[in-house]
C-alpha positions in Angstrom: 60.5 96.4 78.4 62.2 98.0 75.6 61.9 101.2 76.7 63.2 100.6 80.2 66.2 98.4 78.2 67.0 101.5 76.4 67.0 103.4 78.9 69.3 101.5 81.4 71.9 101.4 78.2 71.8 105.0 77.1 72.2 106.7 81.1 75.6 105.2 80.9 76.4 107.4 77.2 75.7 110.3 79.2 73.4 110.8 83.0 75.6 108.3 84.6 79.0 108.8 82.3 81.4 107.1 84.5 84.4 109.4 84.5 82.9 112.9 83.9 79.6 112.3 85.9 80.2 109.6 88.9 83.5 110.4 88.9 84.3 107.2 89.1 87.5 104.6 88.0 90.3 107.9 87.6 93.1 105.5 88.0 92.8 103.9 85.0 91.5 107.1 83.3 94.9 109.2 84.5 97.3 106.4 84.2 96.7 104.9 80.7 95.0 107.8 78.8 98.6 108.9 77.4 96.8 108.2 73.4 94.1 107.4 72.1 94.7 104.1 71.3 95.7 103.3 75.3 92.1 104.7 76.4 90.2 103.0 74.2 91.9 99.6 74.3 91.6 100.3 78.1 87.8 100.4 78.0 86.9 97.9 75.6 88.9 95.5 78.3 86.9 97.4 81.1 83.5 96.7 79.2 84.4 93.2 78.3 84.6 92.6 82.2 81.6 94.5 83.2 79.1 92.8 80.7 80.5 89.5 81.8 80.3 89.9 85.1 77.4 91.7 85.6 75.8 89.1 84.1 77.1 86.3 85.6 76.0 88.6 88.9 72.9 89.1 87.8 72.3 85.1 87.2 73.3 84.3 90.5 71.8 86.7 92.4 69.8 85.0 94.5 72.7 82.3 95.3 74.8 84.4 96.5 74.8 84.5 100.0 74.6 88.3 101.1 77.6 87.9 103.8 80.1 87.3 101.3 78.7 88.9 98.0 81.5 90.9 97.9 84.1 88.6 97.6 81.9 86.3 94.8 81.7 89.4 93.2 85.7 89.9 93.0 86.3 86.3 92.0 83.8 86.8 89.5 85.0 90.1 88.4 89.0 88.4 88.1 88.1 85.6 86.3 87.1 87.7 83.5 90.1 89.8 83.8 92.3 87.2 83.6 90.4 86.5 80.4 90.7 89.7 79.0 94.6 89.5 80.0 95.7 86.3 78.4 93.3 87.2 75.3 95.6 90.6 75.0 98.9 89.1 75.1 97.9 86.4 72.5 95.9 89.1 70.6 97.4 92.2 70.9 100.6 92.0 72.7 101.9 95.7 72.1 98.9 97.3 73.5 99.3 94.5 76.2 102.8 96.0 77.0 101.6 99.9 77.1 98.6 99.1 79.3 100.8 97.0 81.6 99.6 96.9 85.7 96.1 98.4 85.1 95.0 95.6 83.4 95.1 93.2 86.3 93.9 96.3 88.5 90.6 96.2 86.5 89.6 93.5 89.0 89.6 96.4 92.3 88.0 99.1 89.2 85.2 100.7 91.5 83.1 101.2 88.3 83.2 97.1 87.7 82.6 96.7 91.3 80.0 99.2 91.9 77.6 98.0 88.9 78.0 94.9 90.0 76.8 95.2 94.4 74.4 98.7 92.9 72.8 96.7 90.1 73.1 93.7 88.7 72.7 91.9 91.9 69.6 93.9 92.1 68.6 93.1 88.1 67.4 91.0 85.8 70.1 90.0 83.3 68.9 91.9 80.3 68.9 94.5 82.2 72.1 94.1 83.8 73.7 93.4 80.4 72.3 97.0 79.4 73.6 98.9 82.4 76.8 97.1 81.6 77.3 97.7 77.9 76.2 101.6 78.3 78.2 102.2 81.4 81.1 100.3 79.6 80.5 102.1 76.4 80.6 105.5 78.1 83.9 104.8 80.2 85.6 103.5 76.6 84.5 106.9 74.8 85.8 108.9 78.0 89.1 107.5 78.3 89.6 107.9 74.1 89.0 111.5 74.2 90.8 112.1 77.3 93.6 110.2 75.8 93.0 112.2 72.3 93.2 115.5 74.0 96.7 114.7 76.0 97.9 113.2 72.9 96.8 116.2 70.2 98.4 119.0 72.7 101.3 117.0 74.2 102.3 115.3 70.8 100.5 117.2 68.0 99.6 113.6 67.0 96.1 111.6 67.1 97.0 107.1 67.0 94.5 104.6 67.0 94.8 100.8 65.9 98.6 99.8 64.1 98.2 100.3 60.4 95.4 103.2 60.9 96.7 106.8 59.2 98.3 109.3 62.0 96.8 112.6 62.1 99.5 115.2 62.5 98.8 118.5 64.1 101.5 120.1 62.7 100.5 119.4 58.9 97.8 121.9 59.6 100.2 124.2 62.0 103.5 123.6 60.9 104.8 126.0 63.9 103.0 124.2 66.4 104.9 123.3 69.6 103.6 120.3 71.4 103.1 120.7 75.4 104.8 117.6 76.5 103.8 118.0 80.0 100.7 116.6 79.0 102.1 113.3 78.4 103.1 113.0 82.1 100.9 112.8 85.2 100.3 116.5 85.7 99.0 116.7 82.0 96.2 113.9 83.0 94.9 116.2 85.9 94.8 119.1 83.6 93.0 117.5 80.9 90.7 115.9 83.5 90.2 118.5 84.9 89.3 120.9 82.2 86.8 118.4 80.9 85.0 118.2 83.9 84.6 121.2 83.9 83.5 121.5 80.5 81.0 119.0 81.3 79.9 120.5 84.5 78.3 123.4 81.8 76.4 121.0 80.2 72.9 119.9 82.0 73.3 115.9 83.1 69.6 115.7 81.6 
């Protein structure tokens, strides 16, 4: 059972990456990937809701009637963002402020959604917790370097938590001239694109 535990957590770290390999969730991962520290608060809210709820799926799985599993799978899904959304404003109100809109739309994310009709209401809830850490994990690693690489070329600058050093580019390269388009939307498709690329060289297995 541990084996097959592991392996349901670690696919998500890599086979099953959500961004890079399913493709999956590039609203969130375009809109809010402007720094690191956007991305990453953005998918440690993302796993919060996925562990929960794929959980809570996975528990009532067989008392869920199959007509209307999607919609107990949404009202599932929102409670737990609206969780995550009154935690961040008590908790950490600026990041609150910077991740604005998205953090309600985590309730329509397809990766939240999909784990929770392709798996956990197919799963026992170990397992489902597994899937939904390592798929959770792997989103919240995508969307920080995403977010690092806009930030690096489009600012020269690498931010995580408030109160963390600042990494400045241009302490290394004092000349360097940051590509501010990369900030803005078109930067996100470039950077996105240019990793999937990368990652498209590199075997899923």
């Amino acid at each position: 059972m541990a084996q097959s535990l592991a392996k349901e957590f670690t696919k998500g770290l890599w086979a099953e990456l959500p961004p890079f390999r399913l493709v999956l969730g590039l609203c969130p991962v375009l809109a809010v990937t402007k720094s690191v520290e956007n991305g990453l608060g953005m998918g440690i809210a993302t796993t919060f809701v996925l562990v929960c709820s794929n959980l809570l799926v996975s528990l009532l799985r067989n008392v869920i009637p199959s007509k209307v599993r999607i919609a107990c799978y949404i009202v599932i899904i929102a409670t737990f963002v609206t969780i995550v959304e009154l935690g961040m404003q008590a908790l950490a109100y600026e990041l609150f402020l910077k991740l604005g809109i998205f953090i309600p739309l985590i309730v329509v994310n397809c990766v939240v959604l999909g784990r929770a009709e392709a798996f956990a209401s197919k799963n026992k809830p170990p397992f489902a917790i597994a899937d939904g850490l390592g798929i959770g994990i792997g989103f919240t690693l995508s969307l920080g370097a995403l977010g690092g690489v806009r930030e690096l070329i489009g600012a020269g600058t690498l931010t995580f938590w408030e109160g963390l050093p600042v990494f400045y580019l241009t302490n290394i390269f004092p000349g360097y001239n940051p590509f501010v388009v990369m900030l803005e939307a078109p930067g996100a498709f470039f950077a996105l694109g240019l990793m999937l690329a990368c990652m498209n060289l590199i075997p899923s297995k």
